[in-house]
C-alpha positions as CSV (number, residue, x, y, z in Angstrom):
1,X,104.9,106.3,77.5
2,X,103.2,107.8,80.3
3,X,101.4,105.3,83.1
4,X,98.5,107.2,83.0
5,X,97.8,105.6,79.0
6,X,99.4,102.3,79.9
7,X,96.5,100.5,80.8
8,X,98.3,97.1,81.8
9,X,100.7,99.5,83.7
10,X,97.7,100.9,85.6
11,X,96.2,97.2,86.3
12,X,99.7,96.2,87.7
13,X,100.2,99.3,89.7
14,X,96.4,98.6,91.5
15,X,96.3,94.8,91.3
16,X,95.2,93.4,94.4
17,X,95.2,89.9,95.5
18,X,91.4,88.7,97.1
19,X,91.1,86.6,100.3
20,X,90.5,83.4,99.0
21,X,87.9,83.2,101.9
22,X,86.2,86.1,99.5
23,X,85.4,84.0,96.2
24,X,82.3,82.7,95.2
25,X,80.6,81.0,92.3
26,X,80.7,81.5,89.7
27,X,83.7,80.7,88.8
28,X,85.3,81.3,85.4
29,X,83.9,79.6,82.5
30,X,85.8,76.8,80.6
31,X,86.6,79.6,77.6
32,X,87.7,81.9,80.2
33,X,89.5,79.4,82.3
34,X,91.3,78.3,79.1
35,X,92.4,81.9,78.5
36,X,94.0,81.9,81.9
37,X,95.8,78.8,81.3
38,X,96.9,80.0,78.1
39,X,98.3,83.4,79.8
40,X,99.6,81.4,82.2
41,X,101.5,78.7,80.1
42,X,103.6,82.2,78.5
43,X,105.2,82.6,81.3
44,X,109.4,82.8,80.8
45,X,110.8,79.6,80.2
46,X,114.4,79.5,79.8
47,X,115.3,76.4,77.7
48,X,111.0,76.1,76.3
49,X,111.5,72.9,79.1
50,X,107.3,73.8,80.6
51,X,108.5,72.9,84.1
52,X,105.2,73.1,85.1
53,X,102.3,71.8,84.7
54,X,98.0,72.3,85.9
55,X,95.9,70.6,87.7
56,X,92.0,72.5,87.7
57,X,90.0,71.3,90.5
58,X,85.8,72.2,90.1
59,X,83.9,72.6,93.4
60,X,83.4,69.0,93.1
61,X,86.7,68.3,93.4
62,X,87.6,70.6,95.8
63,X,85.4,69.5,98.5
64,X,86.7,65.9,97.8
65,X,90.3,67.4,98.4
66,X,89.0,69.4,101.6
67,X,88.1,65.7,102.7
68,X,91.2,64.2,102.5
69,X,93.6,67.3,103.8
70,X,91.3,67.0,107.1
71,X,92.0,63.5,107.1
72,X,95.4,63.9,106.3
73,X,96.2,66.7,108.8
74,X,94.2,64.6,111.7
75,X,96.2,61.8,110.9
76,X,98.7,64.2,112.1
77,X,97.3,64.9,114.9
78,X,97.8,68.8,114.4
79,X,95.9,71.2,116.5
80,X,92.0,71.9,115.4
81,X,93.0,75.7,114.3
82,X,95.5,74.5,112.0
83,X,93.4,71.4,110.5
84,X,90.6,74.3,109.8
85,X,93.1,76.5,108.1
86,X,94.0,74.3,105.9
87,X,90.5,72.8,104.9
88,X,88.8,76.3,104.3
89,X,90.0,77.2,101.1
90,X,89.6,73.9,99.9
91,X,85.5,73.6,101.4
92,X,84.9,76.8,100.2
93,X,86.3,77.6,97.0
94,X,84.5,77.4,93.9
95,X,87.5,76.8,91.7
96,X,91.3,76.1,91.7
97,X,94.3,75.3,89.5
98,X,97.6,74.0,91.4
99,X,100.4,74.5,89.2
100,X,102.7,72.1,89.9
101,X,106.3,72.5,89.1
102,X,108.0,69.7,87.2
103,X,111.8,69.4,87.3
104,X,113.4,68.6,83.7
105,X,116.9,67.5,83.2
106,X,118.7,69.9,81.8
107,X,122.8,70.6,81.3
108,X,121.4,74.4,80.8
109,X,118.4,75.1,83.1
110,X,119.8,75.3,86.5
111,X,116.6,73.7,88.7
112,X,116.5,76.8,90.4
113,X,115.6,78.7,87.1
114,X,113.1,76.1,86.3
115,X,111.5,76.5,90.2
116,X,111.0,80.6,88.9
117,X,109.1,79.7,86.0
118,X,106.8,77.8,88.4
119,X,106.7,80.9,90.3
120,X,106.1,83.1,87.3
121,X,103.6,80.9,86.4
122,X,101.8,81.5,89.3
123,X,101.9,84.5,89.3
124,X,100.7,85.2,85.7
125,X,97.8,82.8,86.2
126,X,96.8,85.5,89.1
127,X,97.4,88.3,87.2
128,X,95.3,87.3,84.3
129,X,92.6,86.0,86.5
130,X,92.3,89.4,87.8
131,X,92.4,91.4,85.0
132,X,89.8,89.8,83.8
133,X,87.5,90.4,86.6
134,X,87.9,87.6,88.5
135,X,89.2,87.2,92.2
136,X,92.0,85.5,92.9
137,X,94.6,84.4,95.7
138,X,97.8,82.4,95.2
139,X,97.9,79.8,98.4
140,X,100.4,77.0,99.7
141,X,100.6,76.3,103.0
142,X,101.9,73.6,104.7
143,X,99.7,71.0,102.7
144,X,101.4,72.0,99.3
145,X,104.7,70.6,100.6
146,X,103.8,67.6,102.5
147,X,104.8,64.6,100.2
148,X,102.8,62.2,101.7
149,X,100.0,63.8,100.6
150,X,100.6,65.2,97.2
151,X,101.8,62.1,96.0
152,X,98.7,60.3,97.9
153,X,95.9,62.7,97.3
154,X,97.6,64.8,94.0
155,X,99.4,61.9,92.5
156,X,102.7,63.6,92.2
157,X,106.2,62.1,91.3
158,X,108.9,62.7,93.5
159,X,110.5,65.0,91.3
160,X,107.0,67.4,91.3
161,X,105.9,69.8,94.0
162,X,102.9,72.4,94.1
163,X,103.9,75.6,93.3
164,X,101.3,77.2,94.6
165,X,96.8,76.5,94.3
166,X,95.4,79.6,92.5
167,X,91.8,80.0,93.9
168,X,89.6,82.2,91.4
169,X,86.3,83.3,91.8
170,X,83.8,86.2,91.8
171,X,84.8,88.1,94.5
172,X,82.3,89.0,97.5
173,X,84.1,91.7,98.8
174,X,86.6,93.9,97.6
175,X,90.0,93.9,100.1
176,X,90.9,97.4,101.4
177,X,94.2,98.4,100.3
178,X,97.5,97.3,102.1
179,X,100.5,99.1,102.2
180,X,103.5,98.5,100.0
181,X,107.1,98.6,99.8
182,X,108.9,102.0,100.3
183,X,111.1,101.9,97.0
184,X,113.8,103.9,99.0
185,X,114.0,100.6,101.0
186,X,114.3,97.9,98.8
187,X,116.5,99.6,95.4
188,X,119.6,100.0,95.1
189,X,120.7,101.9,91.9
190,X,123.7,101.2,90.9
């Protein structure tokens, strides 16, 4: 089948992240939300052991959370330019999920596999977020990994780590294209 009739293929070929700095309210409603996290929860899952799980933060919560990353990076003492960096999505966003990945003991699923799912998970949440009209931008930063602070702030157990916080909005703007990997550079055919 041709691209041209394919039209998840032509979504996929065009998809384009959106600056999280870019999303406004509204965000998506609760039905539409739960239709992401629906898509989302799909993802591959060698072993059906959900090593993930989602955490959806309202505009409420998120400026709560922008509170306590600033007081957790000053606490720090890290440079102003970095505290901000890591505050803005959180002060401005009208809406996130952080999927957080959740190691499962298993003779069978290597961690590693289960720490792709995450990933995929991610990036399925994005995907479905934008093809329904929505902005979105997969962020971590240096935030995501500090374990002071996700267990503090996110109330994580020592075997869970963010994955990734999936900002989704209605976008202001829409990004200018960016280029893309050269195929010739990056296949191998074998």
């Amino acid at each position: 089948m041709s691209q041209d009739h394919n039209p998840v293929v032509k979504f996929l070929l065009s998809r384009r992240s959106r600056p999280a700095k870019t999303l406004l309210a509204p965000p998506p409603s609760r039905q539409d939300l739960e239709t992401i996290l629906e898509a989302a929860a799909r993802t591959p899952d060698h072993g059906k052991l959900e090593p993930w799980r989602f955490i959806v933060f309202d505009q409420t919560a998120l400026t709560r959370l922008a509170d306590q990353v600033e007081q957790h990076a000053r606490s720090l003492a890290l440079g102003e330019d970095v505290v901000e960096k890591a505050v803005r999505p959180f002060k401005t966003g009208p809406l996130a999920v952080a999927v957080i990945e959740v190691q499962k003991s298993s003779e069978k699923v290597p961690s590693i596999e289960q720490s792709y799912s995450a990933g995929a998970a991610c990036l399925a949440l994005l995907n479905t977020a934008l093809a329904m009209g929505y902005g979105a931008n997969w962020i971590s930063g240096w935030i995501s990994h500090d374990r002071v602070f996700v267990e503090q702030a996110l109330k994580l157990t020592p075997e869970e780590r963010v994955a990734g916080f999936i900002y989704i909005g209605t976008e202001s703007a829409r990004p200018p294209e960016r280029p893309r990997p050269n195929l010739n550079d990056i296949v191998t055919w074998a």
